[in-house]
N, C-alpha and C positions, 0 to 999 in steps of 0.2 A: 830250279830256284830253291832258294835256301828258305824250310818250313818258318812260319812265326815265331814258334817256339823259340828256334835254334838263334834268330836275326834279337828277340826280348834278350834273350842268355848273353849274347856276345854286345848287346848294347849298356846290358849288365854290367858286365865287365870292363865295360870302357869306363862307367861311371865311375864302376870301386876303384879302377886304377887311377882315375882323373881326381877324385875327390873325397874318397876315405882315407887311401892311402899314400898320396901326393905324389904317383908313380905317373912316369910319362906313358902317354899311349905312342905306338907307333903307327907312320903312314901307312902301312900296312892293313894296321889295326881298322883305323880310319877308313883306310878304303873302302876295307870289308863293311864295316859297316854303311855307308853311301849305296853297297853295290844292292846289298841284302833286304835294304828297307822295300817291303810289301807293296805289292801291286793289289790297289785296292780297284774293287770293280762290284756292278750290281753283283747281287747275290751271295758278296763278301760276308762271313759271320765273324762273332766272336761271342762267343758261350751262346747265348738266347736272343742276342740281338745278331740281325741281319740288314746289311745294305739293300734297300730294294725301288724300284719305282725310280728308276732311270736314277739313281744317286741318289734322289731328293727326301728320303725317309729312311729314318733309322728304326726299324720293328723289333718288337720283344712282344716274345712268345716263349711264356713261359716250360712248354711243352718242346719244341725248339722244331718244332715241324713248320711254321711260319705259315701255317694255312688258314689261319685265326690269328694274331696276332691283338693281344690285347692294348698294347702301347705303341703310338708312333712320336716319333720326334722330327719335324718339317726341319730340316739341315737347309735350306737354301736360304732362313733367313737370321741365319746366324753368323752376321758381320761384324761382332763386336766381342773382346772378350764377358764382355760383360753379359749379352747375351747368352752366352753358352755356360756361364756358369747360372744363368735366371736359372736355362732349362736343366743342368745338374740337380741343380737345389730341389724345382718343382719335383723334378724323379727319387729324391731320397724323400720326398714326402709322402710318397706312397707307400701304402701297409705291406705290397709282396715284396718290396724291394730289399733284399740282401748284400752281400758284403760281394759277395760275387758278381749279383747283377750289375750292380755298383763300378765296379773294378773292369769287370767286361765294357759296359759301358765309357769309361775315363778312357780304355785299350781304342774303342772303338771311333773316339771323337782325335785323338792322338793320331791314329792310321791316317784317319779321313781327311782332316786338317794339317796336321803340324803345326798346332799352334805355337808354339815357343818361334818356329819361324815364320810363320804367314801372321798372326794373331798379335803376342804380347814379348816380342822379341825383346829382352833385356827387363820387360819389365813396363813394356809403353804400351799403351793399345792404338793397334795399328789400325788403318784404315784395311780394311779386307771386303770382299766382294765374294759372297761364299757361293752365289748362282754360278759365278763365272768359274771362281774354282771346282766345281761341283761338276759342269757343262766339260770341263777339260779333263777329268777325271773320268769321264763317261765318254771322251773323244778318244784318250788311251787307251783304252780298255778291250777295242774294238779289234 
């Protein structure tokens, strides 16, 4: 399976073709990208945050061994976009948080969700059920 890194870069690239540079992507392109998007499962990291606790908690550990974990974020009750930007907001409020944690963090709520399509597609906030997508996300995985 194609690394994260590699699936960010070519998602990259659809963007600046779709909408810096007004170039068509191709089916191709497109595909690649559908086929590539991440299989997320407990255990999942990105920087210092990790998937863990059956889906249901996003930890950060700023050491990135996740055997302490000073921050958790409860994912199962965030059904709204407006929810998940509460708990954004409360995380930039803290004194360790950096640009990094930050950004890992946005990477890791994107993998997890897909908000743009489960969430706030077009711009609406949808009704979403994050247990149930959380519970089928931990059904995959197996």
């Amino acid at each position: 399976m194609m690394e994260r890194i590699q699936y960010r870069a070519l998602l990259r690239e659809c963007q600046d073709k779709l909408f810096k540079k007004g170039e068509t992507v191709t089916a191709e392109e497109l595909g690649m990208y559908s086929l590539v998007r991440p299989e997320i499962k407990v255990g999942y990291w990105w920087g210092t945050w990790k998937l863990g606790s059956r889906n249901a908690l996003l930890c950060y550990d700023p050491n990135g061994k996740f055997d302490n974990p000073i921050y958790w974020i409860d994912l199962e009750n965030m059904n709204s976009s407006a929810q998940i930007l509460d708990k954004i907001f409360d995380t930039v409020s803290k004194n360790w948080v950096t640009a990094d944690v930050l950004a890992n963090l946005l990477w890791a709520l994107e993998d997890i969700f897909d908000p743009q399509r489960n969430i706030c597609a077009g711009g609406a906030d949808l009704t979403f059920d994050a247990e149930t997508h959380l519970t089928n996300l931990s059904d995959n995985s197996n």
